[in-house]
C-alpha positions as CSV (number, residue, x, y, z in Angstrom):
1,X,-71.3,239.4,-9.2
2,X,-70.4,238.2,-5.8
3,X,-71.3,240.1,-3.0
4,X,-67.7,241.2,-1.6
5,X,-67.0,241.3,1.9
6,X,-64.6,243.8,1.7
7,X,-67.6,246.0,3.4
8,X,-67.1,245.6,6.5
9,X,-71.3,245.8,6.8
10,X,-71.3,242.4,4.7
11,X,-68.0,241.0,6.2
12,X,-68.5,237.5,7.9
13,X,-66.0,236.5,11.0
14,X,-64.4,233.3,10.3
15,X,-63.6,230.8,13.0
16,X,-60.9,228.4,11.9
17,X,-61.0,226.4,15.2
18,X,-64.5,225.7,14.8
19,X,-63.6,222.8,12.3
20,X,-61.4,221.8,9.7
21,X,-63.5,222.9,6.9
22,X,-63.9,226.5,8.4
23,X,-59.7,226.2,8.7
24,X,-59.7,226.0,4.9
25,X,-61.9,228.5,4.2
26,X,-60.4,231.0,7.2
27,X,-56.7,229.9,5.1
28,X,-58.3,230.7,1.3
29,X,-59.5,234.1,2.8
30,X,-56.3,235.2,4.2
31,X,-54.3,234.3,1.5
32,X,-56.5,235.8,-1.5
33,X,-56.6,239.2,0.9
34,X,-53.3,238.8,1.1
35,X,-52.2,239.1,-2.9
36,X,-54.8,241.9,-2.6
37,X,-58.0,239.7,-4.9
38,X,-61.4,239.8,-4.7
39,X,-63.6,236.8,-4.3
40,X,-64.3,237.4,-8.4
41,X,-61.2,237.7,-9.0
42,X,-59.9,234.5,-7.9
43,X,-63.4,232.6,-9.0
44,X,-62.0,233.4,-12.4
45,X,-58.4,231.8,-11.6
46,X,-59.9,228.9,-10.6
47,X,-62.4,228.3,-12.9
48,X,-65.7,229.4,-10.7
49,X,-67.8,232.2,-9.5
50,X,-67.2,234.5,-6.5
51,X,-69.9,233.4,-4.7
52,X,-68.6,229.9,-5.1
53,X,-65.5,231.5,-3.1
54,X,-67.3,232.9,-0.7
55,X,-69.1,230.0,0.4
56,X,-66.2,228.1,0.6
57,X,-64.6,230.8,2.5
58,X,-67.1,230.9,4.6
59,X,-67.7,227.1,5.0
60,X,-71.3,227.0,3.5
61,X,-70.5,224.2,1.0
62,X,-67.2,221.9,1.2
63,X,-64.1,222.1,-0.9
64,X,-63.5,219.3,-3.6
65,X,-60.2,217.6,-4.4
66,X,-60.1,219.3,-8.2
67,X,-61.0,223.2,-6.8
68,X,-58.0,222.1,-3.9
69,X,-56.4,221.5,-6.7
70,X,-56.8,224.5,-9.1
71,X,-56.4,226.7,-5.9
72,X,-52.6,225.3,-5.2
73,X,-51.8,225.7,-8.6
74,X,-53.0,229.6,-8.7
75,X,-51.3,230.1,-5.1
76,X,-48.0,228.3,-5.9
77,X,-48.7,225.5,-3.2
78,X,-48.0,222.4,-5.1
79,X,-46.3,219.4,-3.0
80,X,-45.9,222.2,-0.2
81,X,-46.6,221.2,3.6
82,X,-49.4,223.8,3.1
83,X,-51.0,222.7,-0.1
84,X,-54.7,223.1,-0.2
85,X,-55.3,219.1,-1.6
86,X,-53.1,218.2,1.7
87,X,-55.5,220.2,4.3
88,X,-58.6,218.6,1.6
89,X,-57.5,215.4,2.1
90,X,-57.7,215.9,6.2
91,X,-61.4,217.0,6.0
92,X,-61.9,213.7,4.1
93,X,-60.4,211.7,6.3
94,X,-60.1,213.4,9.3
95,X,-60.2,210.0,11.2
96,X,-57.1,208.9,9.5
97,X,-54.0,208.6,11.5
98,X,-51.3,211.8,11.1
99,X,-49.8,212.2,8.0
100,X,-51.3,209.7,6.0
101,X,-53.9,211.8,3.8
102,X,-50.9,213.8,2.9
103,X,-49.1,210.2,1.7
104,X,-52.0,209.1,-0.1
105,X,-51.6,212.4,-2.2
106,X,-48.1,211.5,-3.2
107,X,-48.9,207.8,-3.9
108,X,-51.1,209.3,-6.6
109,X,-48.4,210.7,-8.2
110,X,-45.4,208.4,-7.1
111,X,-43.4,206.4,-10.1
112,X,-42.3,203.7,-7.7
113,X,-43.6,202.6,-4.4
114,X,-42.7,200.1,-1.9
115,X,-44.6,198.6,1.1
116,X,-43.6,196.7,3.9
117,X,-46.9,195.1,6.2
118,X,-47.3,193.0,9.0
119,X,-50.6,191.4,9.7
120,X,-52.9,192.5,7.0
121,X,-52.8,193.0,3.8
122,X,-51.8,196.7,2.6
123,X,-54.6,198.7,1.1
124,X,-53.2,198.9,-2.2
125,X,-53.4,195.6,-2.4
126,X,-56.9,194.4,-0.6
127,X,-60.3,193.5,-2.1
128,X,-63.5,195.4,-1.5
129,X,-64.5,192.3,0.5
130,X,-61.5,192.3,2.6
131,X,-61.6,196.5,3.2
132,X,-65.2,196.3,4.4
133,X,-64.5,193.4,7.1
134,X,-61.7,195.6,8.8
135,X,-63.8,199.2,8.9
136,X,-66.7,197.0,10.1
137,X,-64.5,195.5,12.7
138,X,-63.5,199.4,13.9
139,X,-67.0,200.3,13.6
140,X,-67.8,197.3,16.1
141,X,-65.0,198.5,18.6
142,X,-66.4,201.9,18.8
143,X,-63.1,203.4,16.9
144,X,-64.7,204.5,14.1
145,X,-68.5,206.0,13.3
146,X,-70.2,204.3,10.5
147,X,-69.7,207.2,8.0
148,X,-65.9,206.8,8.9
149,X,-66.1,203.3,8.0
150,X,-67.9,203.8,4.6
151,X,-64.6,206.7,3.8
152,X,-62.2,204.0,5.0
153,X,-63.7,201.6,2.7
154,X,-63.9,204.0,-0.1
155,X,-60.4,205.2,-0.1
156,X,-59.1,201.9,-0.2
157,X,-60.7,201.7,-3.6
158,X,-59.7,205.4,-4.7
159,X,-56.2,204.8,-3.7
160,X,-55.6,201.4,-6.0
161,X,-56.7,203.8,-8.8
162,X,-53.4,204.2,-9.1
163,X,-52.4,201.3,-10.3
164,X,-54.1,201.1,-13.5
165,X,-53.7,204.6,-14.5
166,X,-52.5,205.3,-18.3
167,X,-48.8,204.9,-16.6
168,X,-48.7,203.0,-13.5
169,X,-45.7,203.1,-10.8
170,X,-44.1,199.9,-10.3
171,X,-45.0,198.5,-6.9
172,X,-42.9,196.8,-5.0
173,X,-45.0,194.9,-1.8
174,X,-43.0,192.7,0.7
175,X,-45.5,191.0,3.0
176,X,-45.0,189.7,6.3
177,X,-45.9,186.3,6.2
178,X,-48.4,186.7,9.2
179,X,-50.0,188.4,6.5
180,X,-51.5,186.4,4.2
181,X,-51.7,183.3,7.2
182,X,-54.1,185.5,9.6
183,X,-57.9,184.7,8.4
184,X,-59.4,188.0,7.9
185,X,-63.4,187.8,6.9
186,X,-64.0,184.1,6.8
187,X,-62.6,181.9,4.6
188,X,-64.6,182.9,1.6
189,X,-63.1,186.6,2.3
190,X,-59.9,185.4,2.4
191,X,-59.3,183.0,-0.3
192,X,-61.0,185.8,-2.6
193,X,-58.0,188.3,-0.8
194,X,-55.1,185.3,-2.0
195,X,-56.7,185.0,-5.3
196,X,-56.5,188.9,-5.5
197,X,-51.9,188.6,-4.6
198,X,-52.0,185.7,-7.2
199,X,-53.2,188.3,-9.7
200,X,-51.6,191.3,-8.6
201,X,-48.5,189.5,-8.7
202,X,-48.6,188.6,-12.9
203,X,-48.9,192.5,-13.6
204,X,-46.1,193.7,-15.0
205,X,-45.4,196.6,-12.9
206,X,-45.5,194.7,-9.5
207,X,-43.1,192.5,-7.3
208,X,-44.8,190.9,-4.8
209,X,-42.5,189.2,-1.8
210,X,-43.5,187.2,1.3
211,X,-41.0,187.8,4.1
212,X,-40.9,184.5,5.6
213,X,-41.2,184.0,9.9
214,X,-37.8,181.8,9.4
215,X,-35.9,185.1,8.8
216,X,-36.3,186.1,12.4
217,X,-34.2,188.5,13.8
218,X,-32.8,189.2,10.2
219,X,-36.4,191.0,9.1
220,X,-35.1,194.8,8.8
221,X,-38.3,196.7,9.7
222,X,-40.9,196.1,12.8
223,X,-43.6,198.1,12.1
224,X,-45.5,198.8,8.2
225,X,-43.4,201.0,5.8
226,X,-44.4,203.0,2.6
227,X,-41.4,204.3,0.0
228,X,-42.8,206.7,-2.6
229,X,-39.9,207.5,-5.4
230,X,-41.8,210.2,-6.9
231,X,-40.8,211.5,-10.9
232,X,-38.0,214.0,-9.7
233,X,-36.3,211.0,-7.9
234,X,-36.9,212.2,-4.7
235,X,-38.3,209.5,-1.9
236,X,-40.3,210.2,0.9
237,X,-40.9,207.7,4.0
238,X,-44.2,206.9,5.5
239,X,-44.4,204.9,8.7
240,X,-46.9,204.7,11.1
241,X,-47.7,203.1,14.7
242,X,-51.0,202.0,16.4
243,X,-51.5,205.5,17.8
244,X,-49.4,208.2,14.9
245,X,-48.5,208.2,11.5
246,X,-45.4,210.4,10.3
247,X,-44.3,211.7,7.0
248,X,-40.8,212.1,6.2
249,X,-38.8,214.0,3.4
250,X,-35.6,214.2,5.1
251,X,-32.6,212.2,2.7
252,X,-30.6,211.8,5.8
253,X,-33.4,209.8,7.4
254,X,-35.2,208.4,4.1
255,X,-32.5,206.8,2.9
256,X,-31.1,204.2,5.7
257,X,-35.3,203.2,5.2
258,X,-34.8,202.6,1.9
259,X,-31.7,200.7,2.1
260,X,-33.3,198.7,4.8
261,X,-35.9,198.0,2.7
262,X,-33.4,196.5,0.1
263,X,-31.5,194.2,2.7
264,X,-35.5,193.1,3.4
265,X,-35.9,192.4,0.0
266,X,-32.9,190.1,-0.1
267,X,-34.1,188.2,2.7
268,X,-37.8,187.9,1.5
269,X,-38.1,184.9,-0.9
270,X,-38.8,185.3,-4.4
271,X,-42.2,186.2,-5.6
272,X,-42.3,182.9,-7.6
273,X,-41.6,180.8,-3.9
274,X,-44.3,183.8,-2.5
275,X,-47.0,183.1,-5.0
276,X,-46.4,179.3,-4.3
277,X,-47.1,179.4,-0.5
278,X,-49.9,181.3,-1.2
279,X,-51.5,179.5,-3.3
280,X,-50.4,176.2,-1.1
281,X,-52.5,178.4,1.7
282,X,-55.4,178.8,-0.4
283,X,-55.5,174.8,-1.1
284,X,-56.0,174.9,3.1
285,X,-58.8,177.0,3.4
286,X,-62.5,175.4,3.8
């Protein structure tokens, strides 16, 4: 049995401000006091002991994305702004801009998504190679610490999971053409990274596009864009700056992005003209 604090002799004070794991923990408290369970009670809802509760209450081990999981699910917090896998996900990846661990959890689950990038390839999209040179690089400025650049690098692989699950979305990845012409990693790196758009462009879910630079004014977005269409048809809209990322669910807002996207799209050439510059580019490099 686990030792219940309900006595107030045994009771630990949580500190939610003292870090984001304690904030979950402080969170699962409050809301399993709230429906009036004890730390039993809810180990056997979710499929572990009491203690196991209490230490995550009390922040003495971390959470994991399957108990986040199994916790929203018991506490009716699916897809919610407060989910548990959403506050998981910013424990993980605390060094990740606003918003963008909560996107990564809907592009797990999305049935078509669309990305628009300028400058580098998108991380659905990029080889382990090419991943590692650009967290190395933020390690190197000082942005990142080296742990953050080993998550970075990591997630990058956990996110393209989706793409060869049992039922993959169909993707939809316009590229700026500075993309694919900026030398990331050597050439070695890079020509790998090409080789990688080549393939990802035969699957049979994808569409890959390169927005040309003779489109000019006519290119429809100025910063990177992320369209999720998830199964109940509903799209979200994830777009981020150097400094913020935002999430947004709002039709009213979502929906000029969307169409924007489209008008992008027609202005983009083909992916058969896209995979023949690339490949043309990959005849250039050393």
């Amino acid at each position: 049995m686990a030792q219940e604090e309900g006595t107030l002799v045994n009771r630990k004070e949580l500190n939610p401000e003292a870090s984001a794991q304690a904030a979950f923990g402080a969170r699962l408290r409050r809301l399993r006091e709230g429906r009036g369970w004890t730390q039993d009670r809810l180990g056997v809802l979710v499929g572990c002991t009491g203690r196991h509760i209490s230490a995550i209450e009390t922040g003495r081990k971390s959470p994991t994305l399957p108990f986040s999981r199994r916790v929203d699910a018991t506490l009716g917090t699916v897809d919610t702004a407060d989910s548990f896998e959403r506050e998981w996900r910013e424990i993980k990846h605390g060094n990740l801009l606003e918003g963008f661990p909560e996107y990564v959890g809907f592009e797990g689950r999305a049935v078509e998504i669309r990305v628009f990038e300028i400058g580098i390839i998108p991380g659905l999209l990029q080889t382990p190679q090419y991943a590692r040179v650009l967290a190395e690089a933020a390690l190197r400025r000082g942005a990142i610490t080296s742990e953050q650049a080993d998550e970075r690098a990591s997630l990058v692989a956990d996110r393209q999971g989706v793409l060869v699950r049992p039922r993959p979305p169909m993707v939809f990845v316009t590229l700026d053409e500075s993309c694919i012409r900026r030398l990331v990693g050597g050439p070695a790196v890079m020509d790998a990274q090409l080789a990688h758009l080549v393939e990802f462009a035969a699957l049979p879910n994808t569409l890959l596009q390169v927005a040309p630079y003779e489109i000019g004014e006519r290119r429809t977005f100025n910063l990177p864009v992320n369209l999720l269409t998830l199964a109940d048809r509903s799209v979200l809209c994830y777009a981020e700056s150097q400094a913020q990322g935002h999430l947004d669910r709002e039709t009213a807002s979502v929906v000029p992005m969307l169409t924007a996207y489209h008008q992008l799209q027609g202005e983009a050439m083909s992916q058969a003209a896209s995979v023949a510059m690339i490949s043309e580019l990959r005849k250039g490099i050393p």
